[in-house]
C-alpha positions as CSV (number, residue, x, y, z in Angstrom):
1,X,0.0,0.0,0.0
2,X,3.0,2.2,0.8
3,X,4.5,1.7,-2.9
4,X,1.3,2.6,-4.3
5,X,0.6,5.9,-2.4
6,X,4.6,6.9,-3.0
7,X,4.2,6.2,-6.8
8,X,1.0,8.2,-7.0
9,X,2.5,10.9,-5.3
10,X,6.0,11.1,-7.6
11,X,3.0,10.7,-10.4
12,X,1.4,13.8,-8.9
13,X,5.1,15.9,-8.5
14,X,5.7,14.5,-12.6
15,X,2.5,16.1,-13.6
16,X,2.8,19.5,-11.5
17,X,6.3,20.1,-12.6
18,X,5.3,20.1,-16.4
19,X,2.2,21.9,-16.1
20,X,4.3,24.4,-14.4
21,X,7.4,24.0,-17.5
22,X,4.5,24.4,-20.1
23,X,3.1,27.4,-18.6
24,X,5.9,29.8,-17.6
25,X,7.3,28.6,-21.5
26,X,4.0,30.1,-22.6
27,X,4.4,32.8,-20.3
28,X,7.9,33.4,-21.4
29,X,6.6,33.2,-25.1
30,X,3.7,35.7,-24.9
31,X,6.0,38.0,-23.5
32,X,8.8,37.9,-26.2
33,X,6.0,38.2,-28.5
34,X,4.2,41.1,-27.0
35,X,7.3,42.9,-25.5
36,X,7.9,44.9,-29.1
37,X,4.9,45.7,-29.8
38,X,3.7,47.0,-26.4
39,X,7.5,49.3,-26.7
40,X,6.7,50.6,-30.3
41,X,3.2,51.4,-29.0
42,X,4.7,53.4,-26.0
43,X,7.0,55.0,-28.4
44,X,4.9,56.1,-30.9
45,X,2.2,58.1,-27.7
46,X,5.4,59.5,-26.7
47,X,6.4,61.0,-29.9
48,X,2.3,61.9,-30.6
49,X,1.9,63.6,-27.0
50,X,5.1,65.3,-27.7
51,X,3.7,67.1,-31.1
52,X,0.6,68.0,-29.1
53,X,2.0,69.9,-26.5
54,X,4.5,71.8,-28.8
55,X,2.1,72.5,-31.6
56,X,3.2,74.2,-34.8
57,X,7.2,73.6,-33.9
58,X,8.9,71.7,-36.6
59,X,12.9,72.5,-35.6
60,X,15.2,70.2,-33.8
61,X,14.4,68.1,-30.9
62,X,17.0,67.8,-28.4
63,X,16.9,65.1,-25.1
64,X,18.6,66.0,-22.3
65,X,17.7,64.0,-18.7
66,X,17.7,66.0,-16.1
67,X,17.8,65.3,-12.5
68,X,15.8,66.0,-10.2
69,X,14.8,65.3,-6.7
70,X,16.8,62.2,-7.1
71,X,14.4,60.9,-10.5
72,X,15.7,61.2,-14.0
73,X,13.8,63.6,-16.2
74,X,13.6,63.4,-19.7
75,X,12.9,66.7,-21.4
76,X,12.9,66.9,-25.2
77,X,14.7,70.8,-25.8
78,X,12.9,72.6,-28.8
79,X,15.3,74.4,-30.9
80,X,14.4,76.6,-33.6
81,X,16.0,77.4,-36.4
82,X,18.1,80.2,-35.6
83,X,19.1,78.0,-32.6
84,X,17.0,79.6,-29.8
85,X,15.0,77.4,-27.8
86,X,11.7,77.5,-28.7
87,X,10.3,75.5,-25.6
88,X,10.7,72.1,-24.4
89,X,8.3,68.9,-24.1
90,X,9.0,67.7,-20.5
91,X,7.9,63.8,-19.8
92,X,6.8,63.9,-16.0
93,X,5.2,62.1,-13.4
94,X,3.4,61.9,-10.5
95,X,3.5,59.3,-7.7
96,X,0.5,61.2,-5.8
97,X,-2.2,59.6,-8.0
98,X,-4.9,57.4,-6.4
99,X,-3.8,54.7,-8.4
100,X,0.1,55.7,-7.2
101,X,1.6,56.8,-10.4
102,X,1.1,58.7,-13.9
103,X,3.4,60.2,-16.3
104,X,2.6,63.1,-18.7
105,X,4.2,65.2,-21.1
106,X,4.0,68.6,-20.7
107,X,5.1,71.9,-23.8
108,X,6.0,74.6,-22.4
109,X,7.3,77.9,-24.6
110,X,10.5,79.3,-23.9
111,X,8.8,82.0,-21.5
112,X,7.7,78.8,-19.6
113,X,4.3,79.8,-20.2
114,X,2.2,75.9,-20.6
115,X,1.6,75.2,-24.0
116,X,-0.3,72.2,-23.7
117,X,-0.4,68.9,-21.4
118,X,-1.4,65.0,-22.4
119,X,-1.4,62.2,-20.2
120,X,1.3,59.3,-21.5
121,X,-0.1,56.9,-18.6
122,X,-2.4,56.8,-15.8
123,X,-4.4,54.0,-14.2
124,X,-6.8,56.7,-12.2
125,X,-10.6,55.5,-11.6
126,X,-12.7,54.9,-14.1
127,X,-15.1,57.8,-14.5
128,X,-14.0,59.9,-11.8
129,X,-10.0,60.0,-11.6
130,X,-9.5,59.1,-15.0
131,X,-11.1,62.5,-16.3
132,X,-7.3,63.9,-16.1
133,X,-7.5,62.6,-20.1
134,X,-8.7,64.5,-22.2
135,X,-11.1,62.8,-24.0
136,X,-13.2,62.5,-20.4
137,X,-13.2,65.9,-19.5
138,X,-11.8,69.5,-20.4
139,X,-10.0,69.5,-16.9
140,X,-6.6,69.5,-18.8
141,X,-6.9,72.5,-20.6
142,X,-7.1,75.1,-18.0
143,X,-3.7,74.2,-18.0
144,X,-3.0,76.1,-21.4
145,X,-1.6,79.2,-21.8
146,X,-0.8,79.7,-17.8
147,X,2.4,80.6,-16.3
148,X,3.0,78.6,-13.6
149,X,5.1,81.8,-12.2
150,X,1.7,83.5,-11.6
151,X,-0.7,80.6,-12.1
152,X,-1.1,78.3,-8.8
153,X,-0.3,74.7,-9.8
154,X,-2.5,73.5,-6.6
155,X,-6.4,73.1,-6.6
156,X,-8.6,75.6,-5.2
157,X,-9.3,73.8,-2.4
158,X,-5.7,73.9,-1.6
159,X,-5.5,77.9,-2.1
160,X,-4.3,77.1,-6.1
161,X,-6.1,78.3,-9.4
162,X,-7.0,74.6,-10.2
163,X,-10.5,73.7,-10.6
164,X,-10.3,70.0,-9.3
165,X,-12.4,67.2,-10.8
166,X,-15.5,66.6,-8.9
167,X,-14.6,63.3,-6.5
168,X,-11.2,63.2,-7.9
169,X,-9.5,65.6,-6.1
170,X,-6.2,63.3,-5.3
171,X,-5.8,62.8,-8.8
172,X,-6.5,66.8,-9.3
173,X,-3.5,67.2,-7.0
174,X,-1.8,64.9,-8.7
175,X,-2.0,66.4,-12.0
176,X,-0.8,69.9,-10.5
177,X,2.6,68.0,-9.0
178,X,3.4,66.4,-12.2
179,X,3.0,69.5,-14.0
180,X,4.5,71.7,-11.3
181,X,7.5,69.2,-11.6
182,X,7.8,69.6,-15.2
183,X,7.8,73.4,-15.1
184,X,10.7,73.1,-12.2
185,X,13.0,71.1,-14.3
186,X,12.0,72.9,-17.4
187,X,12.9,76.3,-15.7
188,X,16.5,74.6,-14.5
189,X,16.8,73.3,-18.7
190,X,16.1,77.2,-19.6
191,X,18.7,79.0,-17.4
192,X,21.5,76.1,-18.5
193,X,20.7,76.5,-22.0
194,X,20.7,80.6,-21.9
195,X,24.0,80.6,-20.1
């Protein structure tokens, strides 16, 4: 009786280990598949949300990452033709959100007035915190056309020009430190690159 319960348990541990071989090679498959395409498809918002917030600039780009408060920063340096900068697209984040993190890219001109901002990533709530986008709400656009020198990048709630989202006000605040962020490091990109 022994021999028969120790083969049917070795039977058991055969079975288990290649169900477990079969699915992490599946697993391991899907994501070599999936890997390039998911990276082109990041690439390519990237490069679209960049064109949105520096509309009507067709110079040079030029990336410089820039630290700060410890994180890496890429910001994408506008240069016209004559070499002046023109503005910058800074990619930012936020790890205020509800759901802990988003990342944006946000056009400023080279007064550091906000040109425009588009969300790159965010997991926020659907139908409350997920109104940062664009498409869900105009909450985005009373970013445009404000200098942040005069313009208080907190909600009014907080003593800031920002009309929050109704029930969303985390991810409100949220929005205002990623693009707060981006305006710091853009202002730090400005007085290096007219130095």
């Amino acid at each position: 009786m022994a021999q028969k319960k120790d083969a049917s348990w070795i039977k058991l541990v055969v079975v288990l280990t290649a169900i477990a071989l079969v699915a992490g090679l599946a697993l391991t498959g899907v994501y070599a598949l999936t890997k390039g395409p998911i990276e082109l498809s990041q690439k390519q918002k990237k490069e679209k949300a960049l064109n949105d917030v520096l509309p009507g600039f067709n110079g040079v780009i030029v990336d410089t990452v820039v630290s700060f408060e410890g994180e890496d920063m890429l910001v994408h340096k506008a240069i016209d033709a004559d070499g002046n900068l023109f503005g910058a697209g800074v990619e930012t984040f936020t790890k205020k959100a509800f759901a802990g993190r988003f990342d944006l890219m946000v056009g400023f001109d080279d007064d550091g007035v906000i040109l425009n901002t588009e969300v790159i990533q965010a997991g926020e709530t659907p139908g409350l915190g997920d109104k940062i986008n664009k498409s869900k709400s105009d909450f985005a656009r009373q970013f445009n056309n404000q200098d942040p020198a005069t313009y208080r990048l907190r909600v009014s709630k907080d003593g800031g020009d920002v009309d929050a989202i109704t029930a969303a006000t985390i991810s409100s605040r949220a929005y205002c430190d990623a693009v707060q962020r981006a305006y710091n490091v853009f202002m730090k990109v400005k007085e290096d690159y007219h130095e």
